[in-house]
N, C-alpha and C positions, 0 to 999 in steps of 0.2 A: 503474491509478491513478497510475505512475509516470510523472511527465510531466518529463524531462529536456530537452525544447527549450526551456524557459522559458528568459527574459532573465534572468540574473542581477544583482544589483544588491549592493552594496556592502554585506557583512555586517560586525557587529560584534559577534564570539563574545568571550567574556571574555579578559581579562588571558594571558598565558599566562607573564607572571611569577610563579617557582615561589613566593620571597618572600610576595607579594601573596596565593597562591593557601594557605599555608600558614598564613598570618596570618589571612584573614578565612574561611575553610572555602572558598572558593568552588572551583568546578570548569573547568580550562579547555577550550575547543575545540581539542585535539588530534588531528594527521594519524592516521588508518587507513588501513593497507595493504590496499587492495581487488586484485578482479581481475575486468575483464569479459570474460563469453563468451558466443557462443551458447545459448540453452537447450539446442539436440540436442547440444552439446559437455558441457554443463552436468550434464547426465544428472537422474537421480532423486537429486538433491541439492538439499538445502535451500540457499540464497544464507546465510543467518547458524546458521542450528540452535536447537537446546534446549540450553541450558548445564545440564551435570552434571559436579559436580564440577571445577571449573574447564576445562572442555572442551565445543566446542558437538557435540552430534549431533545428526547432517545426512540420517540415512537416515529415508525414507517409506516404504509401500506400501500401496498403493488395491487397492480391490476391484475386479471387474468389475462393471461399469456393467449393470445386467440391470434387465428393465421394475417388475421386484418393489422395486428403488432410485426409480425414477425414480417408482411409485405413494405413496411413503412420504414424496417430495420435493413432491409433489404437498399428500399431505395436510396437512403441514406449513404450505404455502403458503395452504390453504384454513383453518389452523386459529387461526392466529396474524392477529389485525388488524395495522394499520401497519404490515405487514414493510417493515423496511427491505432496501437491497442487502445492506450488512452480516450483517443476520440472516441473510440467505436463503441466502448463500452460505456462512456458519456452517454453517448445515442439510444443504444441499448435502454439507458437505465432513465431517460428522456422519458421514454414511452411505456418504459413497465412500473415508473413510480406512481403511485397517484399521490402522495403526501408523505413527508419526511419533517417531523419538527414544527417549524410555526408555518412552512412551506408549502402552502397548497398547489400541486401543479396543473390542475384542472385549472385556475386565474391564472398561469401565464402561458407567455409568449414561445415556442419551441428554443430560439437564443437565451431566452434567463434560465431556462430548465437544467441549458448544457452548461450554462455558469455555474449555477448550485451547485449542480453535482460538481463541476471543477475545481470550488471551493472547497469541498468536503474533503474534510479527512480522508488517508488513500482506506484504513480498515474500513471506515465508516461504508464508503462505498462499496468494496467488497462484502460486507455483509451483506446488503442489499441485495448484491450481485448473486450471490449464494441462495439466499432466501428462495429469489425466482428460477433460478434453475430447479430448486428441491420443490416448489409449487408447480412446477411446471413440466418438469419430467422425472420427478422424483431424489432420492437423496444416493443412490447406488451410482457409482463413476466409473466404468470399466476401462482399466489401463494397462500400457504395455510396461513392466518394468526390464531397462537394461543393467545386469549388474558389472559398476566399472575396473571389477575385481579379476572377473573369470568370464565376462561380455556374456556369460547367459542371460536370454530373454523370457522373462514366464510374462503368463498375465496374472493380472491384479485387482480384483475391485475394492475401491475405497468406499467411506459412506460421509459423507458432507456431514453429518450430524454428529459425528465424531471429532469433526477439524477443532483443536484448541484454540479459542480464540481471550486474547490478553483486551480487559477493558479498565478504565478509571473505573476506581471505586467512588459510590457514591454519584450523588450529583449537582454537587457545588462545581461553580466553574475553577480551574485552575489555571496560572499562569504558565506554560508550556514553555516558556522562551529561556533560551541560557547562550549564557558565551562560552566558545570551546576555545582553548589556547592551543596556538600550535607550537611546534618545536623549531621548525624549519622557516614556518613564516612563508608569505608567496607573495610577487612584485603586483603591483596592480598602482597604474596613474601615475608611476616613477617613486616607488616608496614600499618598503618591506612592510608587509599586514602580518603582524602578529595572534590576530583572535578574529573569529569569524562567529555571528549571529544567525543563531539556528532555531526552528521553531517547526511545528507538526506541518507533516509532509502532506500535502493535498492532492488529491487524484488528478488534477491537471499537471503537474510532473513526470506524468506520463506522456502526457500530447507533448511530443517532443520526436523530429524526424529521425529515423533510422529503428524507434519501438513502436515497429509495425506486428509485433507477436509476441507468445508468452518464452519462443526458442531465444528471442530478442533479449529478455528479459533472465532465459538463464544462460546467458552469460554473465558473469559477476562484472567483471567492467560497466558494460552497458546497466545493467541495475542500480550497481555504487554510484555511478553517474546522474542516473536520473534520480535518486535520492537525495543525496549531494545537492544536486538546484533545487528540489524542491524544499529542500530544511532552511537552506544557506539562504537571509533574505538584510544581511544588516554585516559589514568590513568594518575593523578597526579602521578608523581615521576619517572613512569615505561619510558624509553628510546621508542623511535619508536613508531608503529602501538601497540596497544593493543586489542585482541578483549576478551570480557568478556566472563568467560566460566561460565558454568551454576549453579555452585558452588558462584561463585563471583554475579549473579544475585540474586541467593537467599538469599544472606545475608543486599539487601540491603530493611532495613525500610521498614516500612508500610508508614512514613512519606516522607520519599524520594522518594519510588516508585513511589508514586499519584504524585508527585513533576513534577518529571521528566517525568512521561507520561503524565502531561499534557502541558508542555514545547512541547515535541517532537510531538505530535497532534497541536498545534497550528502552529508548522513548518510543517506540512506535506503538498502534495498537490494530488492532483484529485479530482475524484469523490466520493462522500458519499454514500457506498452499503450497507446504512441501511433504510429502509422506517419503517415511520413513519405513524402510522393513529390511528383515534379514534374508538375503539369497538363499533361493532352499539348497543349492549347488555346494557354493564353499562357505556358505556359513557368513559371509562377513556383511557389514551395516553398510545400507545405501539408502541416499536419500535422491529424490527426482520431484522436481517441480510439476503439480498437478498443469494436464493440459485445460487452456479456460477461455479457449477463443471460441466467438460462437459457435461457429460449427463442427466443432468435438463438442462442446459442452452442453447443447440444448438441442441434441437429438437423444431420440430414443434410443440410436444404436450404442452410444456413450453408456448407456446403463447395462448392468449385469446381465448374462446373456440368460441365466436360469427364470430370471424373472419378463422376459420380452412376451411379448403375446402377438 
């Protein structure tokens, strides 16, 4: 989901005068100390964690992946209408977590399982997500690359262990929240909203109808979109929680929009499921969203064909 090649475009996070910030309540866009590394460097570590207690924990541990999971993933899929990607990998990750943080999921209920996960960070999740594919059918990806230069198609294998993935440094808890001002402003309740309250995107931002797949998700609308609601959770003026409804997204700028998602991309954290490589044809750079729906992704034919047995 994490798409780091994008063009960046000239953000406008709030004030970061403390005065200003002190006076009207507002929040500013302040630097976090990140640090990127390999996954296989990365280990069974969360990129942000569960905060407890003003500390994040960052330890997992998954089950083995056995046909008895993979029938339970199954019915899941058969039982639920409109799954979205969201849900599915919710489900998915229901049944292959055993523990995440202070979260034992052997003590709960199938419903608190798929809430956790829903609350969770979206990298947090994808790490998890990653983990069990490379336990479970190894870290080799075999894919089609198209390039959108000269449309030639080679294949390609990727190695999960290579994915860069961006995490908080350290593990003091940090305040993640900031106000983005906008330029343009957008009408909501009869009244121009000038600055929108944003905060880490959670993997239920996904369970959202029409991101029924990862094709779903590379479309940049649909992505911006689902990002967008999941940051967006507090409107100048509005009292309480706010969550932007799809009406209030589309009105906001072309100038705002690139604003703010690229604000919200610089705050995100995991892994990068885009690779990147040079067309052996004409030479020039393309990038293609890894496919990560279960069934590309947690078969054996998904892996490198030199290595099948």
């Amino acid at each position: 989901m994490n798409d780091t090649t994008a063009t960046k475009k000239t953000a406008r996070p709030a004030s970061t005068d403390s005065e200003t910030v002190v006076e009207t309540g507002r929040k500013p866009f302040l630097p976090i100390a990140t640090v990127e590394q390999r996954l296989g460097d990365l280990g069974r570590q969360l990129p942000v964690g569960v905060p407890v207690a003003g500390r994040y924990q960052r330890d997992f541990t998954l089950r083995k992946f056995t046909f008895e999971q993979e029938r339970l993933i199954g019915e899941a899929r058969s039982r639920i209408r409109g799954l979205t990607i969201g849900r599915y990998v919710s489900e998915i990750m229901s049944v292959l977590v055993k523990s995440v943080g202070p979260h034992d999921f052997d003590a709960m209920e199938p419903r608190q399982r798929i809430f956790t996960i829903n609350q969770m960070q979206l990298g947090d999740v994808q790490v998890m997500y990653l983990w069990a594919r490379i336990d479970s059918v190894g870290s080799e990806l075999a894919m089609s690359l198209a390039c959108p230069s000269c449309r030639h198609k080679y294949d390609f294998v990727a190695n999960l262990n290579d994915l860069d993935v961006k995490s908080l440094q350290g593990d003091a808890e940090v305040d993640l929240e900031f106000d983005f001002d906008l330029r343009d402003g957008i009408e909501i309740a009869g009244a121009t909203r000038n600055w929108l309250r944003c905060g880490p995107v959670t993997w239920g931002a996904l369970d959202v109808p029409g991101v029924n797949s990862e094709n779903a998700l590379a479309n940049p609308a649909t992505r911006e979109a689902a990002i967008i609601r999941g940051a967006v959770h507090g409107v100048d003026g509005m009292p309480g929680p706010y969550a932007l409804l799809r009406g209030d997204i589309g009105q906001l700028s072309k100038w705002d929009k690139e604003g703010l998602i690229s604000v919200l991309t610089d705050r995100m954290f995991g892994p990068n499921m885009v690779v990147d490589d040079e067309c052996p044809v004409c030479q020039e750079e393309l990038y293609q969203m890894m496919p990560w729906t279960f069934e590309t992704f947690f078969t054996r034919s998904s892996r490198s064909i030199a290595k099948r047995s």
